[in-house]
VOLO-435630 format. One line per field, with one value per atom (N, C-alpha, C, O): x, y, z; residue in three letters. Coordinates in nm, 3 decimals. Atoms other than C-alpha are relative to their C-alpha. Layout:
REM residues N
X = c(X/...)
Y = c(Y/...)
Z = c(Z/...)
mipa = c(ALA/...)
***
This chain:
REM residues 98
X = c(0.039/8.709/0.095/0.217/-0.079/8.819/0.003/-0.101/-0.078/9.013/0.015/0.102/-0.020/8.970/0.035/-0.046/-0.098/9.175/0.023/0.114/0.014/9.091/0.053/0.012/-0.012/9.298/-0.026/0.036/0.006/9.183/0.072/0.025/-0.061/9.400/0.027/0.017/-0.125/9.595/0.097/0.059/-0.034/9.877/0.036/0.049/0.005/9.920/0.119/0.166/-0.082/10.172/0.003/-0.067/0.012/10.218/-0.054/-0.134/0.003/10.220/-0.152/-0.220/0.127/9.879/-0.153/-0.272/0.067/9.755/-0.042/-0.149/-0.057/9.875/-0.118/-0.229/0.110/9.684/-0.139/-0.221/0.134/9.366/-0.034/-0.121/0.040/9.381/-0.023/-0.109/0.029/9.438/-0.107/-0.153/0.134/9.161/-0.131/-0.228/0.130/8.926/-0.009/-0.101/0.037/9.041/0.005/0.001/0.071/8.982/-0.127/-0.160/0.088/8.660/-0.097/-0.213/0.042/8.614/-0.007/-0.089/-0.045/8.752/-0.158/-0.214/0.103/8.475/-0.113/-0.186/0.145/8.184/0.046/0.146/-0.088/8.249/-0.150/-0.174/0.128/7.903/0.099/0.087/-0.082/8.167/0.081/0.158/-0.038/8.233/0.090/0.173/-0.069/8.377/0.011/-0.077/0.009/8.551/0.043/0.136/-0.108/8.593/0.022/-0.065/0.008/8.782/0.021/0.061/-0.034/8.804/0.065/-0.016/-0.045/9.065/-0.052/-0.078/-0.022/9.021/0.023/0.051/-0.056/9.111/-0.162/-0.237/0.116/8.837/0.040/0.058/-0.110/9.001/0.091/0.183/-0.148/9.238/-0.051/0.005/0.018/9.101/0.003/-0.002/0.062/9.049/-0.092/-0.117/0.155/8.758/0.013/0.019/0.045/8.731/-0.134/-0.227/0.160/8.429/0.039/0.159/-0.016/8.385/-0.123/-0.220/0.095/8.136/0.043/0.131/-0.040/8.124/-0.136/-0.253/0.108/7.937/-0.027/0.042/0.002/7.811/-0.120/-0.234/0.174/7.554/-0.074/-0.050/0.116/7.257/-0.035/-0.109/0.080/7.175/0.034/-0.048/-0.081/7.464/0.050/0.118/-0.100/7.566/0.030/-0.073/-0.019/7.701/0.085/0.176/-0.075/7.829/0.041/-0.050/-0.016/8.047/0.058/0.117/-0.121/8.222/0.047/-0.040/-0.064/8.480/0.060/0.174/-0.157/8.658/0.057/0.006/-0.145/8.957/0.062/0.049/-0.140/9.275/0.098/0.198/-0.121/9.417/-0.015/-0.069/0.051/9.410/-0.016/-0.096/0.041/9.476/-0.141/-0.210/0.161/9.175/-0.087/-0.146/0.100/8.969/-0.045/-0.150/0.026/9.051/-0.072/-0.176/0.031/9.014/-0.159/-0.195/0.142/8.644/-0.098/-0.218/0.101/8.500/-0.014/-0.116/0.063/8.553/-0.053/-0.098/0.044/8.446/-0.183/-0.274/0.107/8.145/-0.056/-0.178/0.049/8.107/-0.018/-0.078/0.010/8.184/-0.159/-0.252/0.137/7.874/-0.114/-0.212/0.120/7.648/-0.005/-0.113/-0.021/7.739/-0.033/-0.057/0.018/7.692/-0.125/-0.158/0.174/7.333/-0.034/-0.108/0.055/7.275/0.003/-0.089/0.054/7.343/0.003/0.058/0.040/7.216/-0.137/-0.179/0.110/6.918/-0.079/-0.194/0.023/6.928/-0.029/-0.139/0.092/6.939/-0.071/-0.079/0.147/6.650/-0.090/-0.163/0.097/6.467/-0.004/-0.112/-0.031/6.582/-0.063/-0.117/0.059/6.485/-0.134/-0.191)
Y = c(-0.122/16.215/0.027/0.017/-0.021/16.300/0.127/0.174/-0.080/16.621/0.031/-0.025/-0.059/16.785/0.137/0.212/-0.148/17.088/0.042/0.007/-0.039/17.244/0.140/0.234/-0.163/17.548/0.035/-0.018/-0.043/17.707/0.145/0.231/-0.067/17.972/0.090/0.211/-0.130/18.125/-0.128/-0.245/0.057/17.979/0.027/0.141/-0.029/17.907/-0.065/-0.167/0.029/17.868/-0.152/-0.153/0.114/17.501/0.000/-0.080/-0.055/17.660/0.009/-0.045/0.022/17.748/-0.097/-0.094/0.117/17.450/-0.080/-0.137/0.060/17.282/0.081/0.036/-0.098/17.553/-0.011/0.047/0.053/17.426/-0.110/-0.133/0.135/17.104/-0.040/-0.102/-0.015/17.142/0.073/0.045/-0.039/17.360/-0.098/-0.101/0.053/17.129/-0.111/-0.131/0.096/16.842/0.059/-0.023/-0.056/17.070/0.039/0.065/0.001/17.126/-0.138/-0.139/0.134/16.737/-0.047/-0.131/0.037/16.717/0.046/-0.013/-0.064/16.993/-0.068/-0.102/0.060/16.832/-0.197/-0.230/0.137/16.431/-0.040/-0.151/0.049/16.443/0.004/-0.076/-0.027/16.568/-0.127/-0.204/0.131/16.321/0.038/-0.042/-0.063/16.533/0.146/0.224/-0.153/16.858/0.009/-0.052/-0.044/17.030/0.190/0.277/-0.142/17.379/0.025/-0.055/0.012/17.518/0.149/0.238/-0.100/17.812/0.074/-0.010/-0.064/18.081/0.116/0.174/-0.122/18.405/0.068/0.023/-0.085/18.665/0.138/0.213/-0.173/19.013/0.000/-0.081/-0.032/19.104/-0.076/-0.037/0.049/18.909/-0.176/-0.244/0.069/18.571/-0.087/-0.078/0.080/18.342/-0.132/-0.221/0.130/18.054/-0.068/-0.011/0.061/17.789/-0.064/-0.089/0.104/17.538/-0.078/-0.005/0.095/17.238/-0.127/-0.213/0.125/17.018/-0.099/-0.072/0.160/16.660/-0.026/0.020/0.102/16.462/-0.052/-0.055/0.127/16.240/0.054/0.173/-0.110/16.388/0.076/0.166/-0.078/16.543/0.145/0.234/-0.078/16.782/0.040/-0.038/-0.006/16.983/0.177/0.236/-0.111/17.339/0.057/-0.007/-0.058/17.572/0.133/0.213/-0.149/17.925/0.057/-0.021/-0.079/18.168/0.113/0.198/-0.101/18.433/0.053/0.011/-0.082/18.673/0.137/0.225/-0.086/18.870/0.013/-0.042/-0.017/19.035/-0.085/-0.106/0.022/18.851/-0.164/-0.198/0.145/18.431/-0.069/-0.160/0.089/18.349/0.066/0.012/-0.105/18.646/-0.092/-0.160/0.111/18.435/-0.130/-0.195/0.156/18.132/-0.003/-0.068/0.003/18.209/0.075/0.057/-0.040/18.380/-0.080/-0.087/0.156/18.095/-0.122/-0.191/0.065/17.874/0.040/-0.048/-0.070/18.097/-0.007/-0.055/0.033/18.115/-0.148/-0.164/0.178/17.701/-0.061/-0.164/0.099/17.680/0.056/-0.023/-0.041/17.886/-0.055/-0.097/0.070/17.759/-0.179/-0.228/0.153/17.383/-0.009/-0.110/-0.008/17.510/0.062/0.042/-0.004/17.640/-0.132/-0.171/0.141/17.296/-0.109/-0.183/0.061/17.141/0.011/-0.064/-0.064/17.358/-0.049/-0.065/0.008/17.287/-0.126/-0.137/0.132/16.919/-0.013/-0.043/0.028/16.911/0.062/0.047/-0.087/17.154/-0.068/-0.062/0.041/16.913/-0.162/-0.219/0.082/16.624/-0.022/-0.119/-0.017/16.745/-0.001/0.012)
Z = c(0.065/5.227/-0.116/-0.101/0.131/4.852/-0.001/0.045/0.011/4.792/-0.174/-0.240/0.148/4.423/-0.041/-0.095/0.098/4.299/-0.150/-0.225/0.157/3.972/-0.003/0.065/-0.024/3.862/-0.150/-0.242/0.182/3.518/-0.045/0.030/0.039/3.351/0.090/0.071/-0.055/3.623/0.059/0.047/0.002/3.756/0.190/0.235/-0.127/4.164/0.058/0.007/-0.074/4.401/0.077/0.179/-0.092/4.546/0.141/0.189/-0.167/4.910/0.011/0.099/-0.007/4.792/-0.027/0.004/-0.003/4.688/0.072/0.054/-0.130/5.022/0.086/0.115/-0.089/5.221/-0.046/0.024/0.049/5.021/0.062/0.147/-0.049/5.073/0.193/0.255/-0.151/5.453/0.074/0.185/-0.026/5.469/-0.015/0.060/-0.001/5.335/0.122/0.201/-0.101/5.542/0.165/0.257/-0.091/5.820/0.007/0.123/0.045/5.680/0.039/0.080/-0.008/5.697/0.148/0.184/-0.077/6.016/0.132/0.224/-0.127/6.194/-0.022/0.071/0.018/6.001/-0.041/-0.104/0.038/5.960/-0.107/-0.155/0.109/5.730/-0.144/-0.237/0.151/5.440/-0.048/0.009/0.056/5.198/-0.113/-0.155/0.122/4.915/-0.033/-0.069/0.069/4.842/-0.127/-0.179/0.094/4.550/-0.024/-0.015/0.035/4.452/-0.140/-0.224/0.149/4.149/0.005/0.031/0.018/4.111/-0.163/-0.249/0.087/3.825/-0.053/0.052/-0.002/3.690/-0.089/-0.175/0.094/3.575/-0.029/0.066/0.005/3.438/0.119/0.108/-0.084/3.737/0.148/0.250/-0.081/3.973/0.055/-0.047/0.018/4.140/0.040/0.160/-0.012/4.149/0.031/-0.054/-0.046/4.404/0.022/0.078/-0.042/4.416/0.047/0.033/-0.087/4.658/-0.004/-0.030/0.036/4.635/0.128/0.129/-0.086/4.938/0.025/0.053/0.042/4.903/0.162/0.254/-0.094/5.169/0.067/0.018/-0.020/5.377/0.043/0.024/-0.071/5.556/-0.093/-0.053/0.051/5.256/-0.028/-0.051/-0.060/5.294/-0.147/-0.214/0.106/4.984/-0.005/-0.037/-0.003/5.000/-0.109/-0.161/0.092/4.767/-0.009/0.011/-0.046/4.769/-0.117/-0.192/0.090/4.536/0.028/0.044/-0.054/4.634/-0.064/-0.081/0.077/4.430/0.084/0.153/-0.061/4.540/-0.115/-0.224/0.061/4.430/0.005/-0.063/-0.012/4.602/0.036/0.141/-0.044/4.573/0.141/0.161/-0.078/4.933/0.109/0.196/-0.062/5.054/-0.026/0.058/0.051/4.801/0.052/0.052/-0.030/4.939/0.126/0.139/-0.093/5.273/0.031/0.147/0.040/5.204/-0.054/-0.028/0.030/5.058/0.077/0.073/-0.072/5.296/0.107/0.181/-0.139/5.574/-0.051/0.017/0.012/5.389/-0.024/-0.021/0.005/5.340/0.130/0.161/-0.129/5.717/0.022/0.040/-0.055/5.790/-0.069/-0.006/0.047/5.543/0.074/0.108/-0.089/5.713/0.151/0.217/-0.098/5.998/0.053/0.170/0.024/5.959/-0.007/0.084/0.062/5.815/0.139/0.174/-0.060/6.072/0.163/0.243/-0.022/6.286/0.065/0.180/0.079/6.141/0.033/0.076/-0.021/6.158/0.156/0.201/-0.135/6.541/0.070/0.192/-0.032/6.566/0.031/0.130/0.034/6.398/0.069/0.082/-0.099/6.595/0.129/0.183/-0.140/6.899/0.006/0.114)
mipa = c(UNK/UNK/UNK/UNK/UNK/UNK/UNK/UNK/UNK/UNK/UNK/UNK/UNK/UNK/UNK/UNK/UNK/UNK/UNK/UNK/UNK/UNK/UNK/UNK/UNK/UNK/UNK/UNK/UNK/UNK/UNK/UNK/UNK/UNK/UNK/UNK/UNK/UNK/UNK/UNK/UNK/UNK/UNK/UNK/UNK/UNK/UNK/UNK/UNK/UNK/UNK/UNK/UNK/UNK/UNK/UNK/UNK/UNK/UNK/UNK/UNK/UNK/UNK/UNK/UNK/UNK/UNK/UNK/UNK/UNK/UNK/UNK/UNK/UNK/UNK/UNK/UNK/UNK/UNK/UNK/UNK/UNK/UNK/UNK/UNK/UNK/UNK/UNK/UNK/UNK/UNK/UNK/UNK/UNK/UNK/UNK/UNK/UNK/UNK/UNK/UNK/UNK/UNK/UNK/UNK/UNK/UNK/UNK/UNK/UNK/UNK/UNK/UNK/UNK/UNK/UNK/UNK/UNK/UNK/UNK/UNK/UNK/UNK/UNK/UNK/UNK/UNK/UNK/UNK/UNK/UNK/UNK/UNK/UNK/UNK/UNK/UNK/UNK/UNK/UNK/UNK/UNK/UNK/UNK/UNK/UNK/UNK/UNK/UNK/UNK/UNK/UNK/UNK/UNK/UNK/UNK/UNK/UNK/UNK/UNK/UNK/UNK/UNK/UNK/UNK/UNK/UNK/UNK/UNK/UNK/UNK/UNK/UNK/UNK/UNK/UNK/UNK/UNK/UNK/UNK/UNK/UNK/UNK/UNK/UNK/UNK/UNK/UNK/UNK/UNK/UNK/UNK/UNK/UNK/UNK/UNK/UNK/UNK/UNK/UNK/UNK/UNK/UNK/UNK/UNK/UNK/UNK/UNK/UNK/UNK/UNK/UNK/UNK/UNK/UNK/UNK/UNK/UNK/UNK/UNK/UNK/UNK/UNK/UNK/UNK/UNK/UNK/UNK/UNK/UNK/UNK/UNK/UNK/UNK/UNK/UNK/UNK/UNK/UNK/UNK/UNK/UNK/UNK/UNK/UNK/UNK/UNK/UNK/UNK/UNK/UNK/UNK/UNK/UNK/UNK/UNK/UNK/UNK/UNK/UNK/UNK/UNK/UNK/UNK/UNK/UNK/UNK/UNK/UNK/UNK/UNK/UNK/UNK/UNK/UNK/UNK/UNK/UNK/UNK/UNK/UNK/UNK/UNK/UNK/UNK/UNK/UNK/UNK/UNK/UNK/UNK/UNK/UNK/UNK/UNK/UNK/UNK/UNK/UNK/UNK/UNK/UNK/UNK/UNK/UNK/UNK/UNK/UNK/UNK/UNK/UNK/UNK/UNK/UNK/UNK/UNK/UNK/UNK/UNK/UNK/UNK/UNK/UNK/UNK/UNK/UNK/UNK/UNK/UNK/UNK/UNK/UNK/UNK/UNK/UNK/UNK/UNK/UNK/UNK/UNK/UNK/UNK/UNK/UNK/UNK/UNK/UNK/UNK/UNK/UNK/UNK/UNK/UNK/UNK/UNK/UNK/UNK/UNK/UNK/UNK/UNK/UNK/UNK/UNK/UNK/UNK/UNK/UNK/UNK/UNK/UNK/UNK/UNK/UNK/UNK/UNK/UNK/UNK/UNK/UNK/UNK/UNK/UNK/UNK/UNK/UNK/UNK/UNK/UNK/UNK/UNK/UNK)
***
């Protein structure tokens, strides 16, 4: 699983970078369909604005955006919403399975 970190005009704490990346590959870890994350940090007036984009097989592609005051709220809001949308999905899949 590939790991992509984009930060555009704000500037972030290492600590928080780290706490990204371990999220996703926890991310990778609950679903093993995930083939690729990516985040993309940014600033919008006083706030900021995380996306998340996660790839993968089954047909698997989810996408979130969270803004906060506060970057690690953000962070932690977007993927809460990527686990749930993944988790509908596949959900979903062994509905249809059965």
């Amino acid at each position: 699983m590939s790991t992509e970190i984009t930060i555009r005009h704000v500037k972030l704490s290492v600590a928080l970078q780290n706490a990204a990346s371990k999220k996703a590959e926890k991310l990778s870890a609950d679903y093993p369909a995930v083939e690729h994350v990516r985040i993309v940090f940014d600033e919008e007036g006083h706030k900021y604005v995380v996306s998340l984009a996660v790839q993968g097989g089954q047909k698997t592609t989810v996408g979130a955006t969270a803004k906060d005051a506060d970057a690690t709220a953000a962070l932690n809001a977007v993927f809460d919403k990527a686990n749930a949308q993944l988790r509908r999905a596949s959900k979903k899949r062994q509905e249809v399975r059965k």
